[in-house]
C-alpha positions as CSV (number, residue, x, y, z in Angstrom):
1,X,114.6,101.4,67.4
2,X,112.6,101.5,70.4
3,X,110.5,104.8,71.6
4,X,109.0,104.7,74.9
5,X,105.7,106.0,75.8
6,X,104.7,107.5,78.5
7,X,101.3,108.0,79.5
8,X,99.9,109.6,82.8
9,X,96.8,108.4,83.5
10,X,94.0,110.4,86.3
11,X,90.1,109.3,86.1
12,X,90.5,109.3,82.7
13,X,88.1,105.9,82.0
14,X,86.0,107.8,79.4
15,X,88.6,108.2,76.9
16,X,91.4,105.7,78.2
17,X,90.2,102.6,76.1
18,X,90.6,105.6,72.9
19,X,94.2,106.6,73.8
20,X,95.4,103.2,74.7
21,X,94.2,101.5,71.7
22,X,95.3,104.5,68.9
23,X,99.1,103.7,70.7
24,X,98.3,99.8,70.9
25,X,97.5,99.9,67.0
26,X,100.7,101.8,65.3
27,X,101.9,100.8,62.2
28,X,105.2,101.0,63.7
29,X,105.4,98.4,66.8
30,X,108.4,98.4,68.7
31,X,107.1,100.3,71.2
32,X,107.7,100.2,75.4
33,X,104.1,101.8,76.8
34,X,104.5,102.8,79.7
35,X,101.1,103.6,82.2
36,X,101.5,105.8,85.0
37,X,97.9,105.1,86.9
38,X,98.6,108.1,89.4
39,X,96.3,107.3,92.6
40,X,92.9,107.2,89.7
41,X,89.7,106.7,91.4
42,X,87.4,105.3,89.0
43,X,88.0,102.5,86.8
44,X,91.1,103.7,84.7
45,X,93.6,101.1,87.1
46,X,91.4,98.2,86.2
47,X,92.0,99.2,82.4
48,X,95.9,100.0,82.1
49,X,96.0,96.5,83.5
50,X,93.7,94.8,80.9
51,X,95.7,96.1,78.1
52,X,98.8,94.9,80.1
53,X,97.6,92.0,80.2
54,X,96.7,91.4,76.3
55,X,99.8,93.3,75.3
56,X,103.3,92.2,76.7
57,X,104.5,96.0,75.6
58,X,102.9,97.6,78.2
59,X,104.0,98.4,81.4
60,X,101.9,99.8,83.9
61,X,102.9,101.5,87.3
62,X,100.1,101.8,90.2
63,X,101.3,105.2,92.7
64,X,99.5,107.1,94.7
65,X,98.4,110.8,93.5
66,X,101.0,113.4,93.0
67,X,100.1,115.2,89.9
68,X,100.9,114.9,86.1
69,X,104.7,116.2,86.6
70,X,104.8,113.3,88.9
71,X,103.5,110.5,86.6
72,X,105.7,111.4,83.8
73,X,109.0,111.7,86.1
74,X,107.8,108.3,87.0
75,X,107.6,106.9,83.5
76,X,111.0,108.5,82.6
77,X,112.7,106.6,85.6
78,X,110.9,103.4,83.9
79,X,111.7,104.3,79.8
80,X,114.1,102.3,78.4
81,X,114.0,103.4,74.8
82,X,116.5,105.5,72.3
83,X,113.6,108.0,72.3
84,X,110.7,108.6,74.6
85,X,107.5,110.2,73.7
86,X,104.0,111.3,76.1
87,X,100.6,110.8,75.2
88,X,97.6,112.2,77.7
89,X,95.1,109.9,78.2
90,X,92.1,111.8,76.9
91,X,93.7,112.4,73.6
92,X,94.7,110.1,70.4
93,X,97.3,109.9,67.6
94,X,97.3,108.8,64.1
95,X,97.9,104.9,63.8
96,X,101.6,106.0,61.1
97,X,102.5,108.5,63.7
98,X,105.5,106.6,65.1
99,X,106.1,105.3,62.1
100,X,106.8,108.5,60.4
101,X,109.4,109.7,63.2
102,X,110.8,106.4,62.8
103,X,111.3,107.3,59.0
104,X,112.4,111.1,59.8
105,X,114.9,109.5,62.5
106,X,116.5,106.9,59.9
107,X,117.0,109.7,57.5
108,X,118.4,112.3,59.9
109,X,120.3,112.5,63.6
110,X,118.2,114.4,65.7
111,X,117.5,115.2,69.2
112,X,114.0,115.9,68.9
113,X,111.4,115.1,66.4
114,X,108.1,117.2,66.6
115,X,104.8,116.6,64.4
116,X,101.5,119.0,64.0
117,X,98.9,118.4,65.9
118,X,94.8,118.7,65.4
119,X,93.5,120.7,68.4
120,X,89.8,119.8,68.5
121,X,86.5,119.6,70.6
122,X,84.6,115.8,70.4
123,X,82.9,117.3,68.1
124,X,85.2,117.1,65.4
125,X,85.1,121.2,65.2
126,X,89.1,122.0,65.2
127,X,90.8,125.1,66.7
128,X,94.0,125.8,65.3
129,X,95.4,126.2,61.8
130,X,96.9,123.6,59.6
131,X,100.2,124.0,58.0
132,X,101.1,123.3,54.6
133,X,102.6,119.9,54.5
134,X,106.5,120.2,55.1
135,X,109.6,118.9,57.1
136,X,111.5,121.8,58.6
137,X,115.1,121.5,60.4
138,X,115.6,123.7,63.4
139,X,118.4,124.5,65.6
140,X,117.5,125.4,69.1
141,X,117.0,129.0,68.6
142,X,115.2,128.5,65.7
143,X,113.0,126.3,67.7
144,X,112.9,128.3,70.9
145,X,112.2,131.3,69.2
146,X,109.1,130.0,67.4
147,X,108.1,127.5,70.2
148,X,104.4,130.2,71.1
149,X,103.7,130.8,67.9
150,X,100.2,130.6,67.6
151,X,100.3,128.3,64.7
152,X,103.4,126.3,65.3
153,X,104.4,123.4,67.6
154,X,103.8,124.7,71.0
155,X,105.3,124.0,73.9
156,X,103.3,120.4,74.3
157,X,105.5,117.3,74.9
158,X,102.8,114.8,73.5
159,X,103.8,115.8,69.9
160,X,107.6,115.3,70.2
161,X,109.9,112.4,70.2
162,X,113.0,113.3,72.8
163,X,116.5,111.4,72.3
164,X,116.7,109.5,75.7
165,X,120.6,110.7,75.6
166,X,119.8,113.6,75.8
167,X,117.3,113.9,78.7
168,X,119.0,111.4,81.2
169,X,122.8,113.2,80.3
170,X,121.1,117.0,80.9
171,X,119.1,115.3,84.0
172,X,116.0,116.7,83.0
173,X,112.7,116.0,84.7
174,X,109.4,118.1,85.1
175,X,108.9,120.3,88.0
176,X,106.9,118.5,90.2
177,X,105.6,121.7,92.0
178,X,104.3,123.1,88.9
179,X,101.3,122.1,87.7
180,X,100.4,124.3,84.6
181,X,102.9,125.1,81.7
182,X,105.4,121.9,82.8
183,X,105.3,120.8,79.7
184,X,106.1,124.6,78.1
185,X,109.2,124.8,80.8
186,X,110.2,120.9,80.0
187,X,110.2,121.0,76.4
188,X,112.6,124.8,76.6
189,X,115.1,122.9,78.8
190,X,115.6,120.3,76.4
191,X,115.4,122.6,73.3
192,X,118.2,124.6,75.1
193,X,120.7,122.1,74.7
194,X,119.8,120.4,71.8
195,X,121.8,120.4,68.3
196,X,119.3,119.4,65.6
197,X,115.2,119.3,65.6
198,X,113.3,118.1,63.3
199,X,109.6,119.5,63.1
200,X,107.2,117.7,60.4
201,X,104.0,119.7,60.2
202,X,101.6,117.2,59.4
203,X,99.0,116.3,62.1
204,X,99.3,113.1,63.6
205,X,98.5,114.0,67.4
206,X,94.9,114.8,68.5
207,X,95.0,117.1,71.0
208,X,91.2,116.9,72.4
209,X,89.2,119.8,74.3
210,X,87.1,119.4,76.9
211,X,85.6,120.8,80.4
212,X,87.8,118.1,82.2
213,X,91.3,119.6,80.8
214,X,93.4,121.3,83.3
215,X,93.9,123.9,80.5
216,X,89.9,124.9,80.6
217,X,89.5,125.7,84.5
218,X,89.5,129.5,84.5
219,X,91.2,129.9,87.9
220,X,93.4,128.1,90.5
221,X,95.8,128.2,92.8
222,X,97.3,125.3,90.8
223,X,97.2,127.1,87.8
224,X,99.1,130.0,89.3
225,X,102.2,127.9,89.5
226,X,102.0,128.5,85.2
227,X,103.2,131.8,86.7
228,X,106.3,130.1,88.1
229,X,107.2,128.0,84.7
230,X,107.1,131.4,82.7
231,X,109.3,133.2,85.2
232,X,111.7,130.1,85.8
233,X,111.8,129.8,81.8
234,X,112.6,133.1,80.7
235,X,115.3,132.9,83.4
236,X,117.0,129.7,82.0
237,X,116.8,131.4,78.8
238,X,117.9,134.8,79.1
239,X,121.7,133.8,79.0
240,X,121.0,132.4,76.0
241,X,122.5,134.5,72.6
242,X,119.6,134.8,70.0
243,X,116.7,134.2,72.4
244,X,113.9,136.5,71.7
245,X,112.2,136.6,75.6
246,X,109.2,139.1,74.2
247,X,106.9,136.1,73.7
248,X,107.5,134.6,76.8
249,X,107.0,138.2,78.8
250,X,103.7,138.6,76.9
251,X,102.5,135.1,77.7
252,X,103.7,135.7,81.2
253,X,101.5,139.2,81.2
254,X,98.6,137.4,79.6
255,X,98.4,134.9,81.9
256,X,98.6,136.6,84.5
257,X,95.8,139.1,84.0
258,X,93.5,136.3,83.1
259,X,94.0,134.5,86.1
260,X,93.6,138.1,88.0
261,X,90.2,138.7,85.9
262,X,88.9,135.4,86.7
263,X,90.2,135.2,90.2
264,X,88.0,138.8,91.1
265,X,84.9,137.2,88.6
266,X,84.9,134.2,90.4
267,X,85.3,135.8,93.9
268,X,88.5,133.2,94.4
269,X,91.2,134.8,95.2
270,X,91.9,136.7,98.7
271,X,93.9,140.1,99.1
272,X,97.0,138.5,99.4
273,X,96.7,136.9,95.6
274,X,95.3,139.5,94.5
275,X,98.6,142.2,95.5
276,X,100.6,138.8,94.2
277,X,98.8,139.0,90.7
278,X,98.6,143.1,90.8
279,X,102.5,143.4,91.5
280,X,103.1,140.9,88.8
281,X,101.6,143.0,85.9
282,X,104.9,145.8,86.6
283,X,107.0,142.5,86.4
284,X,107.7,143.4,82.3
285,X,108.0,146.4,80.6
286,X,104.9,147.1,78.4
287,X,107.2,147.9,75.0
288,X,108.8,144.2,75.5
289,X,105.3,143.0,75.2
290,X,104.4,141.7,71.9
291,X,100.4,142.0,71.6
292,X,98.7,145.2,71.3
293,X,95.9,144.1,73.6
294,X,98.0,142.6,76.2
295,X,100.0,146.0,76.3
296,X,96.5,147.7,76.9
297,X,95.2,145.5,78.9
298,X,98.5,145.9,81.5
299,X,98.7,149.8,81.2
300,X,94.6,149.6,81.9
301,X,95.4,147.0,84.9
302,X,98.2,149.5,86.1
303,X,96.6,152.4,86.3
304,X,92.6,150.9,87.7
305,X,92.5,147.5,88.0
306,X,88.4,147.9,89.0
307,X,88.0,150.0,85.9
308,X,89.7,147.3,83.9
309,X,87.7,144.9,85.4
310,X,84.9,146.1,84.3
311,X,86.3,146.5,80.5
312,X,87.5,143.1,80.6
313,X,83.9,141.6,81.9
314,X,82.0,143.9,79.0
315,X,84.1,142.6,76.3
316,X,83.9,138.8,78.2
317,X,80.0,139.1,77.3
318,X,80.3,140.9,73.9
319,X,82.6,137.7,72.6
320,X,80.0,135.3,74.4
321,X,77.3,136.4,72.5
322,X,79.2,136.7,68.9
């Protein structure tokens, strides 16, 4: 059974050689890899096609930049296999991780197959919990409704397997315009109209943290479209029986006041954002939200958004110094 894998490459020649040889090495082989160098300007071309060169199962593709949504729609015009999977260039996976989807997939018909993951600094020091060894089955409001659990799965595509089926017949793609939280509004879409998920806890993706992740930059106007992914994914599933949307509203909220705090700390943002990011915090009501400090910190926003401010700096420097 083939899986293709798709993996976006940008400057990434510090940890490429990593990522591309943790895929190169599975204990399960039959593999399409599939490098999306996207307009790099260091030396992570020159490497994608060394390792095309040594190895006839990768594929590399040489565009110009557009942005990580565009690299992977890119790869999924390319993939040819009965599932397709993404790995990020600065990360790494277990050398039986495709191997044990493969076993999951012979024993079960599934849409998507999901594993843990190890969030972690190079260091080795990890940041999330490990669950207890087990294989769950999820329908899709199972999944959706446990998909930001702060312990679970996420909303990260690099630790799933999707049925190709499923994504080409649902013409599903990432949202080129969006640059933060693609992956969150890519993996809902699909979970929306599958039938059966599998999720195996155990870690075999290594998820790794660092000051060149998107995720780490404090503010952006790129990372305001995560804004955009929230809104456009609690739309899509709000029609949807079951669906509990008080995650998403508080992850929406949360976001939003973060990138409002940092925009005003950093001295980033002009008035115009600022009334954007101020009008957003009514967006919700604060009894849908499901974290005591993100209701607080709204109704605090709401009322002074200076006076918060100052709050949110205080306890900014109280945390950095514990």
């Amino acid at each position: 059974m083939l899986f293709s894998i798709i993996i976006p490459v940008y400057n990434a020649e510090k940890y490429l050689a990593k990522c591309l040889d943790s895929v190169k090495n599975q204990t399960y082989g039959d593999l399409e890899i599939i490098l999306v160098n996207d307009g790099s300007t260091d030396r992570s071309g020159l490497i994608c096609d060394e390792y095309c060169r040594n190895d006839d199962r990768f594929i590399v593709i040489h565009k110009e930049n557009g942005g990580v949504s565009s690299a992977r729609n890119m790869g999924l015009k390319k993939a040819t296999g009965q599932y397709i999977g993404f790995v990020d260039p600065d990360d790494w996976i277990e050398p039986n991780m495709f191997e044990r989807l493969y076993q999951l997939l012979a024993d079960n018909q599934v849409d998507i197959l999901i594993c843990g993951y190890f969030k972690e600094s190079f260091n080795s020091t990890f940041h999330n919990k490990i669950m207890e060894q087990s294989i769950i089955k999820l329908d899709r409001k199972k999944a959706l409704n446990s998909i930001l659990d702060p312990n679970g799965f996420k909303g990260f595509t690099c630790n799933k397997l999707f049925s190709s089926e499923l994504i080409r017949r649902n013409n599903i793609s990432f949202d080129e315009e969006i640059h933060f939280c693609e992956d969150l509004l890519f993996c809902c879409q699909a979970f929306l109209i599958s039938k059966n998920i599998i999720y195996d806890t155990t870690p075999y993706y290594h998820y790794i943290i660092h000051d060149g992740n998107v995720s780490q930059s404090q503010f952006s106007l790129k990372k305001m479209t995560s804004l955009i992914a929230l809104e456009n994914t609690i739309n899509i599933l709000g029609e949807e029986d079951g669906i509990t949307l008080n995650k998403f509203k508080n992850y929406y909220e949360h976001m939003n006041i973060s990138l409002l705090m940092n925009g005003i700390k950093e001295k980033k943002i002009n008035k115009d954002i600022r009334e954007k990011l101020k009008g957003n915090l009514f967006r919700y009501k604060v009894k849908d939200l499901t974290n005591n400090f993100v209701k607080l910190s709204c109704i605090l926003s709401r009322i002074n958004i200076n006076l918060y401010y100052v709050i949110w700096r205080n306890l900014k420097s109280i945390s950095a110094r514990s």
